[in-house]
C-alpha positions in Angstrom: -14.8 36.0 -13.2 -18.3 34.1 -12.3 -18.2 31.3 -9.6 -20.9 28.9 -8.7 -21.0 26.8 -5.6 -23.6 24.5 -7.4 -23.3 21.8 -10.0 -24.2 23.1 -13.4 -27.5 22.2 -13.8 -26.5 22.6 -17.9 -24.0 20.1 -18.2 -24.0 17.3 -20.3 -24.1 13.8 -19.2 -21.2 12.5 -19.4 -20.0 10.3 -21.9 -19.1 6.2 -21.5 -15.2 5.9 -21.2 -12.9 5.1 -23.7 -11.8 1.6 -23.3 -9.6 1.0 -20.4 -6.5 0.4 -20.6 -4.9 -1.9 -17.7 -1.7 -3.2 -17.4 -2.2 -7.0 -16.5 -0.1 -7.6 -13.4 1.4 -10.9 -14.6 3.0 -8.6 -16.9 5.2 -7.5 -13.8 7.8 -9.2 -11.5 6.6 -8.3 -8.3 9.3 -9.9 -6.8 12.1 -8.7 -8.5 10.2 -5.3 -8.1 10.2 -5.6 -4.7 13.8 -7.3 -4.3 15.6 -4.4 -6.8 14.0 -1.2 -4.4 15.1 -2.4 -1.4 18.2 -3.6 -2.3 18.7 -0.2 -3.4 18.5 1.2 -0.1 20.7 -1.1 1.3 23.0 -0.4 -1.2 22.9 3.5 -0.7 22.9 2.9 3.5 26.3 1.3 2.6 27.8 4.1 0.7 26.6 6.7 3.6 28.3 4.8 6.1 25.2 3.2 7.6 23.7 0.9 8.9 20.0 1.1 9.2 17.1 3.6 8.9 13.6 4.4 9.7 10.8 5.2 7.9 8.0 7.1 8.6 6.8 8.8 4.7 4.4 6.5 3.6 5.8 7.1 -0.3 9.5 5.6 1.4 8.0 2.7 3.2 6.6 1.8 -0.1 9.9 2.0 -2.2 11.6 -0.1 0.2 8.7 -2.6 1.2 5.9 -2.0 -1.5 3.4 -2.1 1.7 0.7 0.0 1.9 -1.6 1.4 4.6 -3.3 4.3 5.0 -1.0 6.8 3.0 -2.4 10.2 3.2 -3.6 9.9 6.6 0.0 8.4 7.5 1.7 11.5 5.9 0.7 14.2 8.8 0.6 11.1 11.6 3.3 9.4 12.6 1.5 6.0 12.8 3.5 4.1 11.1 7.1 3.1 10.4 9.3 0.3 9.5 13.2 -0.6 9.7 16.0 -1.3 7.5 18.9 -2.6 8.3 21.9 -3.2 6.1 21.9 -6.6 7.8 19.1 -7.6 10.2 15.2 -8.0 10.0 13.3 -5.7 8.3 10.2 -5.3 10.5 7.3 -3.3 9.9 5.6 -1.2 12.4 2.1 -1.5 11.7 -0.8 0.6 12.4 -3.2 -0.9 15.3 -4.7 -3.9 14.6 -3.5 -4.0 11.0 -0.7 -6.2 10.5 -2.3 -9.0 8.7 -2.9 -6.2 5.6 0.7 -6.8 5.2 1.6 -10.4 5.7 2.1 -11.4 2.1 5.6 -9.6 1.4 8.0 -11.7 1.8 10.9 -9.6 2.0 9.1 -8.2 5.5 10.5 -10.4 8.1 8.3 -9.7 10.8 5.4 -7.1 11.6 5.0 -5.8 15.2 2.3 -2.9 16.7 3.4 0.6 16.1 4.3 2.4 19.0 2.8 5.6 18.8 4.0 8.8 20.7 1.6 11.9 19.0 -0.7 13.7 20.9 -3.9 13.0 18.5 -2.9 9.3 19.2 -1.9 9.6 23.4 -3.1 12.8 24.7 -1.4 13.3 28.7 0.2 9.6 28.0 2.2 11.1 25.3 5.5 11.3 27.0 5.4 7.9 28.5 4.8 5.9 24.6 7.4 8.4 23.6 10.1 6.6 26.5 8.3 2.5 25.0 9.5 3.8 21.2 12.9 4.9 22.7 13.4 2.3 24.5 12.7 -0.3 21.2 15.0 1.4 19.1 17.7 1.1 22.1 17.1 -2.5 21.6 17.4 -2.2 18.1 20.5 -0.3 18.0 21.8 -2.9 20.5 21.7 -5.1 18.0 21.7 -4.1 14.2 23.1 -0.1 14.1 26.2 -0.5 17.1 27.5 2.7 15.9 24.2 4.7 17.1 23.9 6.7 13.9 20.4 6.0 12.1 19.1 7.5 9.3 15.2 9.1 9.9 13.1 10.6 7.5 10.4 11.9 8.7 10.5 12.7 13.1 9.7 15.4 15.3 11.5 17.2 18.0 11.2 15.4 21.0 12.2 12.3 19.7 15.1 13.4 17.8 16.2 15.0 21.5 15.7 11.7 23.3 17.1 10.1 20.8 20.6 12.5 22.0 19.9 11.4 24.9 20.6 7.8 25.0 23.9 8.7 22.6 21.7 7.9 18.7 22.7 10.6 16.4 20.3 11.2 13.9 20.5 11.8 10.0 18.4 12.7 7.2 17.4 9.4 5.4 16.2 11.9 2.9 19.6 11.6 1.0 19.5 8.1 1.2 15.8 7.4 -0.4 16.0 10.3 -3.4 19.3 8.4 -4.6 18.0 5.0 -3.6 14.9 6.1 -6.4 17.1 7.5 -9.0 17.3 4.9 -11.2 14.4 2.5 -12.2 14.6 -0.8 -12.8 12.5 -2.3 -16.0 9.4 -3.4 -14.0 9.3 -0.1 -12.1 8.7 1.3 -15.9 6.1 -0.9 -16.5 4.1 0.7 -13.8 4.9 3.6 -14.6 3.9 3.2 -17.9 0.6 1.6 -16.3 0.0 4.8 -14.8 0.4 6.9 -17.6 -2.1 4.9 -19.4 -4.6 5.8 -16.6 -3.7 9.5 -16.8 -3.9 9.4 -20.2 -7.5 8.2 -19.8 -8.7 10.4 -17.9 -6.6 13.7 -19.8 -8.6 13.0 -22.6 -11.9 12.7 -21.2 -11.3 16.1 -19.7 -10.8 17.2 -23.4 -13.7 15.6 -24.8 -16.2 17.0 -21.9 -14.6 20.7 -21.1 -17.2 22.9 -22.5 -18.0 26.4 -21.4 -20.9 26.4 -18.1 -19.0 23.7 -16.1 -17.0 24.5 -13.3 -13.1 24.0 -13.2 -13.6 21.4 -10.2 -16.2 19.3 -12.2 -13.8 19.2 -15.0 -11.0 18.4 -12.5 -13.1 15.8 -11.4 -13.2 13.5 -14.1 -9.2 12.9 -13.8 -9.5 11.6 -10.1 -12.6 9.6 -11.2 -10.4 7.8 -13.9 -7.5 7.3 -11.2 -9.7 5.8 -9.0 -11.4 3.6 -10.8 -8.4 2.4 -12.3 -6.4 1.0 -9.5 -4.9 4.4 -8.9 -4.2 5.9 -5.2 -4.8 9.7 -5.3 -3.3 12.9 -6.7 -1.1 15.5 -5.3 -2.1 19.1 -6.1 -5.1 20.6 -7.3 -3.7 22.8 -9.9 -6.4 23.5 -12.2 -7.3 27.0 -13.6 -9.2 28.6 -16.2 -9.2 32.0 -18.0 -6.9 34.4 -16.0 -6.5 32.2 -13.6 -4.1 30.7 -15.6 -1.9 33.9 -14.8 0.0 33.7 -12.6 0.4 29.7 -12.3 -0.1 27.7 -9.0 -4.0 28.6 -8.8 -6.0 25.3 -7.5 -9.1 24.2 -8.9 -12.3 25.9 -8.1 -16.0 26.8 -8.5 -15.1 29.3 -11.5 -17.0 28.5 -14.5 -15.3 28.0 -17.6 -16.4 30.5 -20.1 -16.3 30.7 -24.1 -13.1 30.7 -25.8 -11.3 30.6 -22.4 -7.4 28.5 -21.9 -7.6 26.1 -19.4 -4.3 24.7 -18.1 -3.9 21.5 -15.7 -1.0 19.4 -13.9 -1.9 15.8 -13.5 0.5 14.7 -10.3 -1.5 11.9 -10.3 -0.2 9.0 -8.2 -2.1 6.1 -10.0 -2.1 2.1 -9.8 1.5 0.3 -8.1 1.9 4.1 -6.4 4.0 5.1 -9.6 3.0 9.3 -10.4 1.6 10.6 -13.9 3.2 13.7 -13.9 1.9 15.3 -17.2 0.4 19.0 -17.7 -2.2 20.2 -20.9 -3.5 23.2 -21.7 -6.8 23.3 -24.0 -8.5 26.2 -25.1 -12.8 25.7 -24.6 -14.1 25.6 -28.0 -10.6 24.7 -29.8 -9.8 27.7 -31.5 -6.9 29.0 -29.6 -6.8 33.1 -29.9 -3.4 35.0 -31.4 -1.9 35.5 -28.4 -2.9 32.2 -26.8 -1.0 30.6 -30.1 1.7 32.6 -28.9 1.8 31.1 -25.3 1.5 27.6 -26.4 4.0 27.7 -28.9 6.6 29.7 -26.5 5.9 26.4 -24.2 6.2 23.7 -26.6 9.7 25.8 -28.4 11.1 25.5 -24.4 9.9 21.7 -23.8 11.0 20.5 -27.1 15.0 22.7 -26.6 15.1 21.0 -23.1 14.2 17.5 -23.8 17.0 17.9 -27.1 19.3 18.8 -24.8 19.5 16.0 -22.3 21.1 12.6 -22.5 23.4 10.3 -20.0 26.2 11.7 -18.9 25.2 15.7 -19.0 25.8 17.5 -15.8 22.9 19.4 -14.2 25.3 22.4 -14.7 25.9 22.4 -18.6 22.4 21.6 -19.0 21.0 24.8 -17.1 23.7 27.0 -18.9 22.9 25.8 -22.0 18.5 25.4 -21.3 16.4 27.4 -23.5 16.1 30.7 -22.3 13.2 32.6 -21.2 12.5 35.9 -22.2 12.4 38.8 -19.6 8.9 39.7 -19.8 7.9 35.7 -18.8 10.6 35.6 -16.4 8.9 36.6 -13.3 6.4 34.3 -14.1 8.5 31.3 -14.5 7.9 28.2 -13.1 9.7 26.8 -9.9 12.0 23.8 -12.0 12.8 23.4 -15.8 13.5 19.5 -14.8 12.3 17.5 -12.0 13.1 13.7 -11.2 9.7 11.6 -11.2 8.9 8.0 -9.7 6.6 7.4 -6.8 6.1 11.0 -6.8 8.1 13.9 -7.9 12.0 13.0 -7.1 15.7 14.1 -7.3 16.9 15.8 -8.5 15.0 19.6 -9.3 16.7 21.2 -11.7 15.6 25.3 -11.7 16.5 28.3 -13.1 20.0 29.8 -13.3 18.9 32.5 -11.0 17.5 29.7 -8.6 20.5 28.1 -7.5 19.0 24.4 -7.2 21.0 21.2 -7.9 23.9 21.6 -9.8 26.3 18.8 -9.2 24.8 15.8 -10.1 24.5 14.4 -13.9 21.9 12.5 -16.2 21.8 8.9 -16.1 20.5 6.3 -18.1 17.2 4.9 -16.5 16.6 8.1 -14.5 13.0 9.3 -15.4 12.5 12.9 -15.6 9.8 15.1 -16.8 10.6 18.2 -18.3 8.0 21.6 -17.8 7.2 25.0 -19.3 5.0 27.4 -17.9 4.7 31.0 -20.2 2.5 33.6 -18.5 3.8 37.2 -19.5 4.3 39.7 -16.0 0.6 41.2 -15.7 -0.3 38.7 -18.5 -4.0 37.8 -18.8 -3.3 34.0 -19.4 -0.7 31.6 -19.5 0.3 28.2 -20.8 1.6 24.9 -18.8 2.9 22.1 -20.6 5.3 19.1 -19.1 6.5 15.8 -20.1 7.7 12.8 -18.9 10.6 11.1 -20.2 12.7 8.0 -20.0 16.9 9.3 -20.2 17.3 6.2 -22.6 20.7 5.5 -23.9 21.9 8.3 -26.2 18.8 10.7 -25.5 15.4 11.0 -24.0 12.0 8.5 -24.9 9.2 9.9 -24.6 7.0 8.4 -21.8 3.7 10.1 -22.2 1.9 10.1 -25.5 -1.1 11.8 -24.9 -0.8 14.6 -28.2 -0.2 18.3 -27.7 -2.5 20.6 -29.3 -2.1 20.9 -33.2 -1.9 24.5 -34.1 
């Protein structure tokens, strides 16, 4: 296994892109984008029982206010936050001296300074913001949630215990967002189709340029240039690998270099333009001519995605579709990968659908306008390689559509 902290001096330039391929936004509604997610929480805060939440994951406060600030660095720092109330003001909590990024959405009805409580952000004055942000939600409570029961979904200890405190019980809005997300309205599929496009892009340039010399991060490069320059936001994981690498799954890019006749196998969770996720995975073989047994692999993978995707349409519980999922032999079964079926929107979402021996989500069914992707991963226990393949799908309304076109290998 030969690694190289360098750039390949031998690599070819690279090649012009393909035409791109953008979506033009008058193509979609923002409004009714905007108007159909948050009505959907509303809706789900009803059934629950509630009457408002807070929202601190950056990928929520987008489904529910299509505002955007800072995501990644607003996923480990609790920065900023807004509120939903069945009935109320919806105000967002902006990061400092940042509330005019947001002053365009019209469903927003007022934008106030975060009050911050983390240690990076407060040091020794910690405790006393912590007491300002308690004391604000009191006032919100006071007003818009009387039975002090909110729904949080992302918080950390101490204010979940002052919360107690002042007599706010606190729930996981977790249930409330995954369900809220389900089910995608017709301009939510045209960015998501946007988004595939981009991925699309850039999954083929990686096919075009993967040559034997270059490392598995350069090739992995060319997919985040394409998001990028694309309109796209960023991209999950880093699961790239090469060779036996491959075997088991879950290795992340690095500074191997690909060698000659080598499989290289990739996952895109790329979350590209409108914040919607590409979640598509390839596997190529450097030089195209796939060996015996990596024909083997790939056509174990493509046997399991194609008996899946057959299998589902609307109204198929989880249940009947694991007991009745293609089954993989015992030799691969170590190796298997963490979900047959996973829910797929902003990022990856409800439900995950795994293996009979995983337990996972069982009660729920398949409905019409859910988007899924469906996966394969066949690496043989002590295997030298191994194969990743997934799909995403529209459940249309008597089976799946194929959402992402970009062509499996031919062989």
């Amino acid at each position: 296994m030969k690694f190289n902290r360098k750039i390949n001096p031998h690599t070819k330039p690279k090649q012009n892109f393909i035409t791109k391929k953008r979506l033009k936004e008058d193509e979609i509604d923002f409004d009714k984008l905007r108007s159909y997610r948050l009505d959907r929480v509303k809706k789900e805060l009803e059934k629950n029982n509630l009457e408002a939440c807070i929202l601190f994951d950056p990928v929520n406060i987008r489904y529910a206010l299509d505002t955007v600030n800072m995501s990644v660095y607003n996923m480990h720092n609790l920065t900023r936050y807004c509120f939903v109330p069945v009935n109320g003001p919806v105000i967002l909590y902006e990061y400092f001296n940042c509330e005019k990024l947001s002053e365009h959405l019209n469903l927003i009805n007022e934008i106030r300074p975060s009050i911050t409580w983390d240690y990076f952000s407060n040091g020794d004055q910690s405790s006393n913001q912590l007491k300002k942000w308690i004391n604000e939600i009191s006032d919100l409570s006071n007003s818009y949630f009387k039975s002090k029961k909110i729904a949080i979904d992302v918080i950390n200890g101490p204010a979940v215990s002052s919360l107690n405190k002042i007599g706010i019980e606190v729930v996981d809005a977790k249930l409330i967002l995954e369900q809220a997300r389900v089910i995608k309205s017709p301009e939510e599929l045209k960015c998501m189709k946007a988004s595939l496009e981009v991925a699309e892009i850039g999954v083929a340039k990686m096919r075009n340029e993967l040559k034997a010399g270059m490392t598995e991060d350069e090739l992995w490069s060319i997919l985040h240039k394409t998001n990028i320059e694309h309109g796209g936001e960023w991209i999950e994981c880093r699961i790239l690998s090469s060779g036996s690498r491959t075997n088991p799954w879950m290795q992340e890019s690095s500074n191997k270099i690909i060698q000659n006749g080598e499989i290289v196998s990739f996952d895109t969770n790329m979350v590209g333009p409108y914040g919607y996720c590409a979640d598509i995975s390839r596997t190529y073989v450097e030089g195209n001519k796939f060996s015996d047994n990596q024909k083997k692999l790939y056509l174990m993978a493509v046997e399991q995605i194609n008996h899946n995707s057959r299998l589902i349409k609307p109204g198929m519980s989880f249940k009947e579709f694991t007991e009745k999922s293609w089954v993989l032999p015992e030799e691969y079964y170590g190796n298997r990968y963490s979900v047959m079926v996973h829910g797929i929107g902003l990022c990856d979402e409800w439900p995950a659908i795994r293996y009979p021996t995983d337990g996972g989500e069982r009660s729920g069914i398949f409905e019409k306008n859910m988007t899924i992707t469906v996966e394969s991963y066949i690496g043989k226990v002590g295997g030298n390689e191994g194969v990743k393949l997934e799909q995403q799908y529209l459940v249309g309304q008597n089976s799946l559509e194929l959402m992402s076109h970009h062509p499996l290998e031919d062989i």
